[in-house]
C-alpha positions as CSV (number, residue, x, y, z in Angstrom):
1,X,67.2,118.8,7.7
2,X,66.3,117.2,4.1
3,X,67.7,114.0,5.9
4,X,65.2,114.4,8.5
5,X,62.1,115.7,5.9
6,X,63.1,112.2,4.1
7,X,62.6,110.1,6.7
8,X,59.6,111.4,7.8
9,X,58.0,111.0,5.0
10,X,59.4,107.7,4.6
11,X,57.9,106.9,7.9
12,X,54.7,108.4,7.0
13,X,54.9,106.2,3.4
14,X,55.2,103.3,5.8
15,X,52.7,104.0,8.2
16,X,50.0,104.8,4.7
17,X,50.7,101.5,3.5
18,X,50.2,99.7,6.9
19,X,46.9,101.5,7.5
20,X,46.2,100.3,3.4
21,X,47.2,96.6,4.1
22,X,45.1,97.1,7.4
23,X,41.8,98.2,5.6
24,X,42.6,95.4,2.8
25,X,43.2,93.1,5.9
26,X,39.6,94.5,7.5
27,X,37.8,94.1,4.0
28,X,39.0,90.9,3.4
29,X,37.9,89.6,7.3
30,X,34.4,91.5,6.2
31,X,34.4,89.3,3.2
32,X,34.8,86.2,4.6
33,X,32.7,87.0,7.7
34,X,29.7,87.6,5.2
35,X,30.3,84.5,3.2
36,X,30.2,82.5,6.1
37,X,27.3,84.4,7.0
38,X,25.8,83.4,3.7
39,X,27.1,80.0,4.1
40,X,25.1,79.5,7.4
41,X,22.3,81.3,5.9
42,X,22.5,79.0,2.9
43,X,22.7,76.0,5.5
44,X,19.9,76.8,7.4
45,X,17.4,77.4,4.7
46,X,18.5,73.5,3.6
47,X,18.0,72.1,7.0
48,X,15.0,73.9,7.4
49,X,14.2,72.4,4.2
50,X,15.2,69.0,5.3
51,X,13.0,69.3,8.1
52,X,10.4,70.3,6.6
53,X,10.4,67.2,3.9
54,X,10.9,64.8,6.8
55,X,7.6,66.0,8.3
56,X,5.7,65.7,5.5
57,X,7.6,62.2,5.0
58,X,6.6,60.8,8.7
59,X,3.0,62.5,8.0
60,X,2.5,60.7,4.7
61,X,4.1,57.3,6.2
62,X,1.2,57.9,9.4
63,X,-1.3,57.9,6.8
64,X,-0.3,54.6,4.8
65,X,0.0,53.1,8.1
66,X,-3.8,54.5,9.0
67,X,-4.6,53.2,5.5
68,X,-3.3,50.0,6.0
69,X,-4.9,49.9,9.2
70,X,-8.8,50.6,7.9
71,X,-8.2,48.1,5.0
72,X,-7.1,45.7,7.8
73,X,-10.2,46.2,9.8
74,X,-12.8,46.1,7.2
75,X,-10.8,42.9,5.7
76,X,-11.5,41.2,9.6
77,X,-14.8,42.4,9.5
78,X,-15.3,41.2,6.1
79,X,-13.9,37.5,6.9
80,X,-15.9,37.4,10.4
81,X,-18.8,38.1,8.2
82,X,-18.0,35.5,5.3
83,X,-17.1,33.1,8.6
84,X,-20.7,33.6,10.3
85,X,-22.6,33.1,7.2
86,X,-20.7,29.6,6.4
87,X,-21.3,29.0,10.4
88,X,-24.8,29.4,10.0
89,X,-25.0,28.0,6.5
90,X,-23.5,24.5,7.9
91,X,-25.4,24.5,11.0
92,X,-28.6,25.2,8.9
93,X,-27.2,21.4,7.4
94,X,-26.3,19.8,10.1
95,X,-29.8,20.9,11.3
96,X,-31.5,19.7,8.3
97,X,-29.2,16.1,8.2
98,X,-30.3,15.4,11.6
99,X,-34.1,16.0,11.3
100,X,-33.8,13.7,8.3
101,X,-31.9,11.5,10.2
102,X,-34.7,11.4,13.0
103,X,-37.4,11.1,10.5
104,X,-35.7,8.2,9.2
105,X,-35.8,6.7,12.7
106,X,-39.0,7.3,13.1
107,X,-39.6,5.5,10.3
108,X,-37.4,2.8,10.7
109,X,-38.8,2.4,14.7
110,X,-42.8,2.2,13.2
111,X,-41.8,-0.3,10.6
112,X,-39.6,-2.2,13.5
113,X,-43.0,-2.2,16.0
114,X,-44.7,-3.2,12.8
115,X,-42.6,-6.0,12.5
116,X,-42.2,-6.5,15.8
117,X,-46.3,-7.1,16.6
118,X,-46.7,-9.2,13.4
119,X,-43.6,-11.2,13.8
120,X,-44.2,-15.2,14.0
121,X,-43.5,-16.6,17.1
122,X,-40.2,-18.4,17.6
123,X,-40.9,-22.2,17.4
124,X,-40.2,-24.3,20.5
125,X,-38.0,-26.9,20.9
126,X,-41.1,-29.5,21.5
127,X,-39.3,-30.4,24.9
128,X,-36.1,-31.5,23.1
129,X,-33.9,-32.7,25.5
130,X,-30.6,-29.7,26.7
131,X,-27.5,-30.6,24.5
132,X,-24.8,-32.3,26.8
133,X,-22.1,-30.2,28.3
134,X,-17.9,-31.1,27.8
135,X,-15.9,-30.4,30.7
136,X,-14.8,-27.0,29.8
137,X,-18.0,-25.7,29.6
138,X,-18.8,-26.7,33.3
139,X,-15.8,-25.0,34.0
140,X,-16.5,-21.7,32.9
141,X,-19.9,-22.2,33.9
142,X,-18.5,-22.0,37.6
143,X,-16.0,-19.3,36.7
144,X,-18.9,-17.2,36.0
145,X,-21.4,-18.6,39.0
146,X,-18.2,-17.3,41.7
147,X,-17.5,-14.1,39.5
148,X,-21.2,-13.2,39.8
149,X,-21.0,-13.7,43.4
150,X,-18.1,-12.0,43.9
151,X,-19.1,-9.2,41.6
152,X,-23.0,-9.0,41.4
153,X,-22.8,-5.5,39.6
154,X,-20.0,-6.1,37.3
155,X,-20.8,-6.5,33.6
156,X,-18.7,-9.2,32.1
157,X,-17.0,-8.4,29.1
158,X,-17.3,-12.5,27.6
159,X,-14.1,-12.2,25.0
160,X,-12.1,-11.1,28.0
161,X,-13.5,-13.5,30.7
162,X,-13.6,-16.8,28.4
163,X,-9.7,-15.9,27.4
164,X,-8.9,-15.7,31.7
165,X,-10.9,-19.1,31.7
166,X,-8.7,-20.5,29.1
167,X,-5.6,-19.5,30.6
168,X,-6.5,-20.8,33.5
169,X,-7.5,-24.2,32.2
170,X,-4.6,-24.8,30.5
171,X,-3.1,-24.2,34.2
172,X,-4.8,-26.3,35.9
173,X,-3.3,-30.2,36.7
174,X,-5.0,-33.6,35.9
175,X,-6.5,-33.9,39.0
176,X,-8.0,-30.2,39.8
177,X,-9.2,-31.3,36.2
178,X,-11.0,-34.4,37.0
179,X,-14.4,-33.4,39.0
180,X,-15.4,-31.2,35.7
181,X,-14.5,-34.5,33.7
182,X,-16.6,-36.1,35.9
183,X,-19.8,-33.9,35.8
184,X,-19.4,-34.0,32.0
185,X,-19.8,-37.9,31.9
186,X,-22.7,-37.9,33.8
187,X,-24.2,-35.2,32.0
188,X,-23.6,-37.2,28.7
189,X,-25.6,-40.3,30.8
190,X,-28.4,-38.0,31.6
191,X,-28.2,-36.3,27.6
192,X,-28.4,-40.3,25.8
193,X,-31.0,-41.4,28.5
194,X,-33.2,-38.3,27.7
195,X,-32.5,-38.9,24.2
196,X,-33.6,-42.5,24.0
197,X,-37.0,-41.7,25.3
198,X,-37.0,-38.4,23.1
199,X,-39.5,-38.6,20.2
200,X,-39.8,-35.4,17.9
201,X,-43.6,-34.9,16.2
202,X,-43.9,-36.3,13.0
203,X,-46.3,-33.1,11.4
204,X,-44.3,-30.4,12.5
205,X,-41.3,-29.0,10.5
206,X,-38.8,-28.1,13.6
207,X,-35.7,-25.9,12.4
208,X,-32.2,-27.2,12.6
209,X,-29.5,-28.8,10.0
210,X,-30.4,-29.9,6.7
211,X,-31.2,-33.4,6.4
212,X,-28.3,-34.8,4.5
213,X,-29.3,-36.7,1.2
214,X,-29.1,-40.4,1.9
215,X,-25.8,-41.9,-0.2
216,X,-25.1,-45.5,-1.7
217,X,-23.5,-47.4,0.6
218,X,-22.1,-49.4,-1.7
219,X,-20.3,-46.3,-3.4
220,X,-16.7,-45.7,-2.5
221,X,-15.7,-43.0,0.1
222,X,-14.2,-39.9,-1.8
223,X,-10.8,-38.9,-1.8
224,X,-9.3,-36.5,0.6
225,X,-6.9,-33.4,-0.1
226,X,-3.8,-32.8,1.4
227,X,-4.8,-29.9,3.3
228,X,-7.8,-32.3,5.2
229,X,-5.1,-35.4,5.9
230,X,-3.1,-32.5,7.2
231,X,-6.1,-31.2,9.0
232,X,-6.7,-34.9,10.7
233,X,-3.4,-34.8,12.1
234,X,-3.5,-31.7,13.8
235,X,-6.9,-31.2,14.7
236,X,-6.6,-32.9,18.3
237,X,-3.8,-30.9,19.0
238,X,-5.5,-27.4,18.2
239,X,-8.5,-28.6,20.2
240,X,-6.0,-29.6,22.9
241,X,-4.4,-26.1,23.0
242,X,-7.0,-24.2,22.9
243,X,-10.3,-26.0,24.8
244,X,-12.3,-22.9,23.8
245,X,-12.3,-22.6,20.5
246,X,-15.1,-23.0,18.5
247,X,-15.4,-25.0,15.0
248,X,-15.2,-21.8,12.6
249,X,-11.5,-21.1,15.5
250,X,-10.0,-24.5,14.9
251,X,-10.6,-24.3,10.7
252,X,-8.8,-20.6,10.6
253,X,-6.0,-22.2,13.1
254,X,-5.8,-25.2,10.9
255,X,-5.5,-23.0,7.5
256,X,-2.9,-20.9,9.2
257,X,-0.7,-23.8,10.1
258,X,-1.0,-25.1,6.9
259,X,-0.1,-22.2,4.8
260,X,2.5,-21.7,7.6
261,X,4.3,-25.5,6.7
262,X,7.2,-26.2,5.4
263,X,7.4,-28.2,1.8
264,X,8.6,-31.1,3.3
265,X,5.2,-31.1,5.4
266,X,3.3,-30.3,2.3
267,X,5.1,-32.9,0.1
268,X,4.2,-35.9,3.4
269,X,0.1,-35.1,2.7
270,X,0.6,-34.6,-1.1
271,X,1.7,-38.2,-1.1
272,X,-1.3,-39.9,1.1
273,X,-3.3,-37.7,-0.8
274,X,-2.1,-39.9,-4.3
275,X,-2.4,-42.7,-2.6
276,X,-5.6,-41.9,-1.8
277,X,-6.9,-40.5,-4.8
278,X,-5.8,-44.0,-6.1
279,X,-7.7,-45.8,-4.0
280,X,-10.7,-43.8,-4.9
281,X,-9.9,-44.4,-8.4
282,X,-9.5,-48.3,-7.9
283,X,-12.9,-48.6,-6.0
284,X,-15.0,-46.6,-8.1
285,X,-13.7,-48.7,-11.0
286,X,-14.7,-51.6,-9.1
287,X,-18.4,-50.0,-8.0
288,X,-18.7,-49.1,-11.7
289,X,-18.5,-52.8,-12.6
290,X,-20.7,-54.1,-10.1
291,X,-18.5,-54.5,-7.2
292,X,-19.2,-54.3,-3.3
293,X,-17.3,-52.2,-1.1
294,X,-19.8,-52.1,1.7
295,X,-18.0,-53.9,4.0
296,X,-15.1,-52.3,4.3
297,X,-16.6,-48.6,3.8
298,X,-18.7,-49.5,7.3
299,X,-15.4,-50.4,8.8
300,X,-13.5,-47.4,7.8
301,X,-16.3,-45.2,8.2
302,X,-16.8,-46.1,12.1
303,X,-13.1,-45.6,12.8
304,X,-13.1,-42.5,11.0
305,X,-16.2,-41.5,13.3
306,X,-13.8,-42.1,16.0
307,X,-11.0,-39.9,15.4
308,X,-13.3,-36.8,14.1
309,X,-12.6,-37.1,10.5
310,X,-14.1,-34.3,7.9
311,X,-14.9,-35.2,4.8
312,X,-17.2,-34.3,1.7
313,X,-19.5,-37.5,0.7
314,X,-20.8,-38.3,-2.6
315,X,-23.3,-35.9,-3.1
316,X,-20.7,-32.7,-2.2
317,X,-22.5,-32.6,1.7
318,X,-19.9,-31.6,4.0
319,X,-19.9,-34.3,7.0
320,X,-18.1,-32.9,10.4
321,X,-17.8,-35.7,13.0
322,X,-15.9,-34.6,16.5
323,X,-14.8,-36.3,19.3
């Protein structure tokens, strides 16, 4: 029996400290259930709080951004304004430049008609007879006469057309040449005939070269340069290449293919140049002492006139003689 009492209350000592580890087990489960109640709590409240702090973030950003947005709006309105008022400012200059411009001419066209009405006639050529014509020039004259026909309402650029001309001059053979030739010898015949029997009035100043100063003839012909030896030589061949150049054309041609020589060139003309200078120097001592030259100066001087020589005289009068 007192086995039996013993183990009963041995059993009933167990089954107290079960239902104690039980409860302990239960309060400890209610502990942690509430502290991760209060942890969620807890993280709720700081999401919340999060939340709340990214709203008023995104709010303030929208409000920078409709800040930014004004300022850019009234800065475009401000630079469309400052734009219109330099717009208007320049066309108000523009406006004013161009009625000066048109008063001035206004002016300038009344004092042109007032010129124009008390201008002094032109004075005629007191029935001069027409220069002669070279053969060239009767060949672009026909040129033109069969473009015209060809082409009545074309306006002829001249640069352009006298450059086809040339080309096709310096194309053409001896014999396609020859009728042109031809024309220009008579035309000479008819220019010296009309000449001979030309007499211009003695009381009326007509306008035209300078008369050149009249020169001893006894006095020695000057020296010439090396550049105008140089310039004899080559002359007829720039004239030959190029039949439509005028006098000023050939000079630039000639100074080009003189600065363009070689030494050897330059050093040739140096040399007739000394010799020429001493000649000059050898006849002018001779004309200083008395002596007579004339002769031979009327000889040189008409084969010079010959060839096309230019040359500067006593006096410092340029002389041009052509072919």
């Amino acid at each position: 029996m007192l086995q039996q009492q013993q183990q009963l209350q041995h059993q009933i000592q167990q089954q107290s400290q079960q239902r104690q580890q039980e409860q302990h087990h239960q309060s400890q489960q209610q502990q942690q259930q509430s502290q991760q109640s209060n942890n969620q709590q807890t993280l709720i409240q700081v999401t919340q709080q999060q939340a709340e702090a990214l709203v008023a973030q995104a709010a303030l950003q929208h409000q920078v951004v409709q800040t930014l947005q004004q300022q850019q709006q009234n800065l475009q309105g401000h630079l469309q304004a400052v734009q219109q008022i330099q717009i208007q400012a320049a066309l108000q200059r523009q406006s004013a430049t161009l009625q000066d411009l048109q008063q001035q001419a206004q002016q300038q066209q009344a004092i042109t008609q007032t010129v124009t009405k008390t201008r002094m006639p032109r004075a005629k050529p007191y029935n001069k007879p027409r220069g002669r014509m070279t053969a060239y020039a009767f060949f672009v004259q026909t040129c033109r006469e069969e473009h015209k026909k060809k082409h009545p309402d074309e306006n002829v650029v001249f640069a352009a057309f006298s450059k086809k001309c040339a080309e096709r001059w310096n194309t053409m053979s001896v014999k396609e040449k020859a009728r042109f030739h031809e024309m220009a010898v008579q035309d000479k015949q008819r220019y010296d005939i009309e000449m001979q029997n030309y007499v211009p009035p003695k009381d009326v100043k007509v306008r035209g070269r300078k008369k050149l100063q009249t020169k001893d003839p006894n006095a020695p012909k000057r020296s010439l340069s090396a550049f105008f030896w140089f310039c004899n030589d080559e002359r007829s061949k720039v004239k030959a290449n190029n039949p439509e150049y005028t006098m000023g054309d050939i000079a630039k041609e000639l100074g080009r293919r003189w600065a363009a020589a070689d030494p050897e060139i330059k050093n040739k003309y140096e040399a007739i140049s000394e010799q020429d200078r001493a000649r000059y120097d050898r006849e002018m001592t001779a004309y200083k002492n008395g002596g007579s030259i004339a002769l031979r100066q009327e000889v040189e001087l008409h084969q010079e006139e010959e060839r096309g020589v230019t040359e500067f005289d006593n006096d410092g009068y340029k002389t041009i003689v052509t072919q």
